[in-house]
Structures are given as structure tokens and as C-alpha cells.
VOVEX-562299 format. One record per residue: residue in one letter; y, x, z of N, C-alpha, C, O in turn. Coordinates in steps of 0.001 Angstrom, whole numbers, plus 524288, in hexadecimal, padded with zeros to 5 digits. Layout:
<rs>
AYXZYXZYXZYXZ
...
</rs>
This chain:
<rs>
X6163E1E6D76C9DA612DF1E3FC6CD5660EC31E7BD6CF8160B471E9666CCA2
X60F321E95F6D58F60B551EB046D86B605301E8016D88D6048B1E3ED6DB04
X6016D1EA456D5F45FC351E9E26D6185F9101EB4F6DA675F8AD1F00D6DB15
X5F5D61E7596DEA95F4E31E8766E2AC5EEAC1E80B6E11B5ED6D1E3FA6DEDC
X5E8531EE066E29C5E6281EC676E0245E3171E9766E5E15E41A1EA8D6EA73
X5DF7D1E5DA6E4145DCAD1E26A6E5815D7DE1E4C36E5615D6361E7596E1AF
X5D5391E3BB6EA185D1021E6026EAFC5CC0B1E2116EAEB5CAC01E0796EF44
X5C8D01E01A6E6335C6D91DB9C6E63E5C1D01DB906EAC35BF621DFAE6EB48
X5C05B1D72C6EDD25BAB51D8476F1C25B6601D1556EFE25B7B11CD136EE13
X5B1E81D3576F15F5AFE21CD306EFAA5AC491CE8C6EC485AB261D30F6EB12
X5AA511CA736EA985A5811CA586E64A5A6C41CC1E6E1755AB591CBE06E004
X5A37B1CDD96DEBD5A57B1CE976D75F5A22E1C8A06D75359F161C63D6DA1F
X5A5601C7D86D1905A1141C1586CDC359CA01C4266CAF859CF41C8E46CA3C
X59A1B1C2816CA02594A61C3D16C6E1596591C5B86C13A599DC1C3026BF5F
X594841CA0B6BDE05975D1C9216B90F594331C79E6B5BE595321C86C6B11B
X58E581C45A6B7A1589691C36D6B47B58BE11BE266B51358E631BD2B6B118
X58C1D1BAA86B84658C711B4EA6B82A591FB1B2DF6BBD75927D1B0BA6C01D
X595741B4A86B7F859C151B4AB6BBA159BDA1AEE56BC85599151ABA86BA49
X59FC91AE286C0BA5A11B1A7836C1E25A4821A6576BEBA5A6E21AA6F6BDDD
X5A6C81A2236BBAF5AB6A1A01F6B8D15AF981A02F6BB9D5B21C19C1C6BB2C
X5B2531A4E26BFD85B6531A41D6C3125BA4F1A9216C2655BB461AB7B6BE50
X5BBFE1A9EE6C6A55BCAF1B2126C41D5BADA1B4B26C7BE5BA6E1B4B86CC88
X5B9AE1B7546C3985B6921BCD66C56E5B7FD1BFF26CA095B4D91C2AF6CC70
X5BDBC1BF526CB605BFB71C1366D1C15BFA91BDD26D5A05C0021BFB06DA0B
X5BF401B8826D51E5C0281B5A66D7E35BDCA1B8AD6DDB45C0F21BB2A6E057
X5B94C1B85B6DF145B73E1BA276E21D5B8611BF5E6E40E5B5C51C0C06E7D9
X5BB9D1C2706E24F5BDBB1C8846E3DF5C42B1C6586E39F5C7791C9746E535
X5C5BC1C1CB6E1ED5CBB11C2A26E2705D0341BFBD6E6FD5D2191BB536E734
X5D0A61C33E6E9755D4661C0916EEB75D8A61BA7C6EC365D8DA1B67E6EEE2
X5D9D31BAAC6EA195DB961B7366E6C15DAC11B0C96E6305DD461ACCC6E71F
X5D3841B2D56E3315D11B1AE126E24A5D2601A89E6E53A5D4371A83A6E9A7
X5D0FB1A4706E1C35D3F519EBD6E2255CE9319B9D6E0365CBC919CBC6DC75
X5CE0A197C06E3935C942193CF6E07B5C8D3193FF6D9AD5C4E3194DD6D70E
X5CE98192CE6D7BF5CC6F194286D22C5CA9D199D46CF0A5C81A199A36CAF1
X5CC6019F5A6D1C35C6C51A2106D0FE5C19B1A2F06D14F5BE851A63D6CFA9
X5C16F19E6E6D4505BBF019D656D4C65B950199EB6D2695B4A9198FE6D330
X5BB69198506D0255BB4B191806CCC35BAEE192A66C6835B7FD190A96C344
X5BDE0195866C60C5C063195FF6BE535C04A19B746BDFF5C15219DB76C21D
X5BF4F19E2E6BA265BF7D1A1416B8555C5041A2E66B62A5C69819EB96B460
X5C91A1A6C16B53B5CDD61A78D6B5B65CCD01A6586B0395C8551A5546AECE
X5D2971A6696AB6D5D2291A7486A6E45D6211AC156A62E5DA0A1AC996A8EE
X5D4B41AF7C6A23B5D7171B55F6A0F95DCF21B3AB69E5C5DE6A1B0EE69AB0
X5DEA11B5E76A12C5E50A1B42869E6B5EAAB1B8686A0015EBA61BA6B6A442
X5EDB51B8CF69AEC5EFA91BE2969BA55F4DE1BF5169F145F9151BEF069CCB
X5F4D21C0716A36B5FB411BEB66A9315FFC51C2D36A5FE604731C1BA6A600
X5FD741C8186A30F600ED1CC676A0AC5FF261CC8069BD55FA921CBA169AA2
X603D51CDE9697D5601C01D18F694145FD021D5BE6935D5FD8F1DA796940A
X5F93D1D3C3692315F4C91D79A6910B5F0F81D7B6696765ED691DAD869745
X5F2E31D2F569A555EFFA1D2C96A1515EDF41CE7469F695F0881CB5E69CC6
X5E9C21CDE86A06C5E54C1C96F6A0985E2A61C8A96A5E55E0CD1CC9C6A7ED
X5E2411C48D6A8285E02A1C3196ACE25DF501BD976AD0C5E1F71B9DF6AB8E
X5D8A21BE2D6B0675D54F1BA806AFD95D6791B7F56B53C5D2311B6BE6B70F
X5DAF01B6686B9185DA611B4536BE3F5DD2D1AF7D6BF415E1711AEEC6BD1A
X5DB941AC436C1EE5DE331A6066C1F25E5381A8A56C6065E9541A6276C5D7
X5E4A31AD0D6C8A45E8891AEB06CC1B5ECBC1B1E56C7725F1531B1B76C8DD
X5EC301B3AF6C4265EF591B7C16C15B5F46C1B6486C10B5F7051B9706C393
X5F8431B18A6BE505FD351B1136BEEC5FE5C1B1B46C571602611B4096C6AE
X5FB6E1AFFB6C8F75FDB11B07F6CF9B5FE7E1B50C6D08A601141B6156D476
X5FCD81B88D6CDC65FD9E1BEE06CE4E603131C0F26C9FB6065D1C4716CA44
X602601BE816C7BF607F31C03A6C29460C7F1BE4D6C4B2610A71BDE86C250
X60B7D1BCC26CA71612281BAD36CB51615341BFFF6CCE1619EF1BFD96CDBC
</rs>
């Protein structure tokens, strides 16, 4: 699988008083009302790969 890198643009989140959403939402071309809403939960797509994004299986296809 070809890795294309992504060039993130946009705000950073605060890391004193983060929002309960994710932390890219706002830098990620991607983003969907529920990154902005919920906070992702950490969960593992590979052996020993951990990722925190409500999008991650849409990418494992």
C-alpha cells in the first residue's frame, strides 16, 4: 500500500484546555460532524497499529 503524505493546514487544538472531539478535526481534510462532536476512541486496525480516528477502518479498505 502506497502512502501518500498529507500535508496538514488549519488551526492546532489548545493542549491546555483540549475540546472533547479530535485533536485533527480542524487540520483534517477528512473531518465529519462527528469529529467534531466525540472524541475518537484508541483502537488497534493492525497488529501493534493503534489509532485514535472515527475514519480509520474507511482507510483499511
Amino acid at each position: 500500500m502506497e502512502r501518500k503524505r498529507i500535508l496538514l493546514q488549519g488551526e492546532l487544538t489548545s493542549p491546555i484546555n483540549p475540546k472533547k472531539c479530535c485533536r485533527f478535526a480542524p487540520r483534517c481534510p477528512y473531518a465529519s460532524e462527528e469529529c467534531f462532536t466525540q472524541e475518537p476512541i484508541m483502537q488497534e486496525i493492525l497488529p501493534g497499529h493503534n489509532v485514535a480516528c472515527h475514519k480509520a477502518a474507511q482507510f483499511m479498505k
